[in-house]
C-alpha positions as a LaTeX table, in Angstrom:
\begin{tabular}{lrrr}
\hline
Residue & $x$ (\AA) & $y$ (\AA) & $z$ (\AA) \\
\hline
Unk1 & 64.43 & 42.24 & 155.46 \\
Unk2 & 61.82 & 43.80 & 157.83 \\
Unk3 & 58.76 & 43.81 & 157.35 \\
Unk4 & 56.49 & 46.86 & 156.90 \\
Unk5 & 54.68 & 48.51 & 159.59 \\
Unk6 & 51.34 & 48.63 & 157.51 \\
Unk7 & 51.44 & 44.65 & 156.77 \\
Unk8 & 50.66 & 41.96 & 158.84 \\
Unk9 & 53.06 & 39.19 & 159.24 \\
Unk10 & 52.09 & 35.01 & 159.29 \\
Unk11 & 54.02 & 32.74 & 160.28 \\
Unk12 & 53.49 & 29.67 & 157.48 \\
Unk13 & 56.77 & 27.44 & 158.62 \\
Unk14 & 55.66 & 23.93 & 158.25 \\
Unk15 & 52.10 & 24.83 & 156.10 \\
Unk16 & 51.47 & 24.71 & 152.44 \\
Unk17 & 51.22 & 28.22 & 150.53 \\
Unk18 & 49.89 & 28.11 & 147.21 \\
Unk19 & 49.35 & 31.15 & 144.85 \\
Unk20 & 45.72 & 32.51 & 144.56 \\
Unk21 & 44.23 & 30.79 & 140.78 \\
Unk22 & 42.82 & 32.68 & 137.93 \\
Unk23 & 39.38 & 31.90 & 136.21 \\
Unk24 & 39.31 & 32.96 & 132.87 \\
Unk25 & 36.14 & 32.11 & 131.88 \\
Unk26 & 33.39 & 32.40 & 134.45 \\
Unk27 & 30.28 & 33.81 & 134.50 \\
Unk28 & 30.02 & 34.35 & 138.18 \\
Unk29 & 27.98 & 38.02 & 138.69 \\
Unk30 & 26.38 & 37.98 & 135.70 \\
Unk31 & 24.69 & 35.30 & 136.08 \\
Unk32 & 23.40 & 35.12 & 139.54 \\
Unk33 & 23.29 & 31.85 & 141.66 \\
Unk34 & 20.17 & 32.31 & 143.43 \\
Unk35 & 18.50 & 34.67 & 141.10 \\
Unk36 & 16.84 & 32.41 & 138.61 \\
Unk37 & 16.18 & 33.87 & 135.17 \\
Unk38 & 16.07 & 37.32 & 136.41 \\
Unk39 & 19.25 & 37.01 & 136.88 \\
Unk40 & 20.92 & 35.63 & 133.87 \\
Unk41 & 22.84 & 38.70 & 132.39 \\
Unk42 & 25.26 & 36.39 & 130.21 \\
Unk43 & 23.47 & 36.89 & 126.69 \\
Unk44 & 22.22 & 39.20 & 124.61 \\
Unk45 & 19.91 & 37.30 & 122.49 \\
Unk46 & 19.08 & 40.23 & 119.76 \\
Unk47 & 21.80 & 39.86 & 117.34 \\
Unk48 & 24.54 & 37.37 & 116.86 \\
Unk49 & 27.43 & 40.55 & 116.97 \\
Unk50 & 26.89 & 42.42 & 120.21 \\
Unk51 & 30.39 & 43.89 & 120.68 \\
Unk52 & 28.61 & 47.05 & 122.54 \\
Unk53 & 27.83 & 44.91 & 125.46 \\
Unk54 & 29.37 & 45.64 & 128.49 \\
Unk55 & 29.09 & 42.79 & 131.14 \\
Unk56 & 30.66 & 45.54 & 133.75 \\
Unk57 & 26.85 & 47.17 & 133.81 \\
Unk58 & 25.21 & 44.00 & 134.53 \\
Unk59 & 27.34 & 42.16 & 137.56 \\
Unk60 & 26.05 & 41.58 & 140.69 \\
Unk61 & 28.46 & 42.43 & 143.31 \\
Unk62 & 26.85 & 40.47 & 146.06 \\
Unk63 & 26.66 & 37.45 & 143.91 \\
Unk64 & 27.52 & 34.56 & 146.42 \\
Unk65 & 29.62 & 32.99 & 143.93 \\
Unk66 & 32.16 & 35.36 & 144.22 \\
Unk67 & 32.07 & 33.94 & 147.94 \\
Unk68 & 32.01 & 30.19 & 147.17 \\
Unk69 & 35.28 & 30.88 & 144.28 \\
Unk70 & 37.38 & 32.65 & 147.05 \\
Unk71 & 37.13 & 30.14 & 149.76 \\
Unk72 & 38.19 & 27.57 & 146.64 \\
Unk73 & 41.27 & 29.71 & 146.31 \\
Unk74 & 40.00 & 32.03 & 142.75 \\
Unk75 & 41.35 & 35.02 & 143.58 \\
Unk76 & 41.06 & 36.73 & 140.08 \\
Unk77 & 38.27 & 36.12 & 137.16 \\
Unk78 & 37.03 & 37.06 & 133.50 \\
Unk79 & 33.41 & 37.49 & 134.07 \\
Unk80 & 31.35 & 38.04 & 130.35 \\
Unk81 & 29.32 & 37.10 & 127.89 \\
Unk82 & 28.13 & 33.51 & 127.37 \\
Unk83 & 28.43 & 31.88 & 124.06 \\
Unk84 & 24.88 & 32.79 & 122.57 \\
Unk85 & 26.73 & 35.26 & 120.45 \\
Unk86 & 29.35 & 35.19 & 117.44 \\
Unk87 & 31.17 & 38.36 & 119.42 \\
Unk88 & 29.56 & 38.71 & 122.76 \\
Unk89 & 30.88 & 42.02 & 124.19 \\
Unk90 & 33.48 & 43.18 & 126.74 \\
Unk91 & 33.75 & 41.69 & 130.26 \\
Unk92 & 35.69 & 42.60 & 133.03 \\
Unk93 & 38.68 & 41.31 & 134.54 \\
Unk94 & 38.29 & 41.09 & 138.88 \\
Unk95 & 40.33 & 40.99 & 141.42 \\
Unk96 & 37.70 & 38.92 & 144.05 \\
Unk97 & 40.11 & 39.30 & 147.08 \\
Unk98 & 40.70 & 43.30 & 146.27 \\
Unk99 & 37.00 & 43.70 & 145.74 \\
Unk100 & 35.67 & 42.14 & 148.52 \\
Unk101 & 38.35 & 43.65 & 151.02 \\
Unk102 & 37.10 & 46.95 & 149.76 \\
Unk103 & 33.73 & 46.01 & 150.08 \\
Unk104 & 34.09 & 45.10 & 153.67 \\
Unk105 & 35.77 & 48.68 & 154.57 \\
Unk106 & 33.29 & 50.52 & 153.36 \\
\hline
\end{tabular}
């Protein structure tokens, strides 16, 4: 098989390769590491059903936890709404390593 001319090529003979690991319930971006209480995006403390919520609109892309999970070897989370309410919203689904490589391009 040979390899494509848009890929890059590592040789891993004799190291470990493991699979990138899912989070499924994180609140990293919506609730900021360094932003205090200004920053906590998680709830919506007016109503116990809050299905209208989008945690999408409130995540901080330069959130340094999205940093600290890649280097631990997350490479995908759920990001959403804490447990304050009965039905807490939508959240979204990330690809960290897609997001940040994009990121970085642009």
């Amino acid at each position: 098989m040979t390899p494509l001319k848009t890929r890059k090529v590592i040789d891993a003979k004799g190291a470990y390769v493991t699979p990138g690991s899912v989070d499924a319930y994180v609140y990293i971006g919506v609730r900021e590491s360094e932003a205090g209480s200004e920053g906590r995006d998680q709830d919506e403390i007016s109503g116990p059903i809050q299905p209208h919520v989008r945690a999408l609109d409130g995540v901080n892309w330069k959130d340094s936890a999205f940093r600290y999970a890649l280097g631990g070897g997350v490479t995908t989370v759920a990001t959403g709404p804490a447990e304050a309410n009965v039905m807490g919203g939508q959240g979204p689904i990330v690809n960290i390593n897609e997001t940040f490589r994009k990121r970085e391009c642009s």
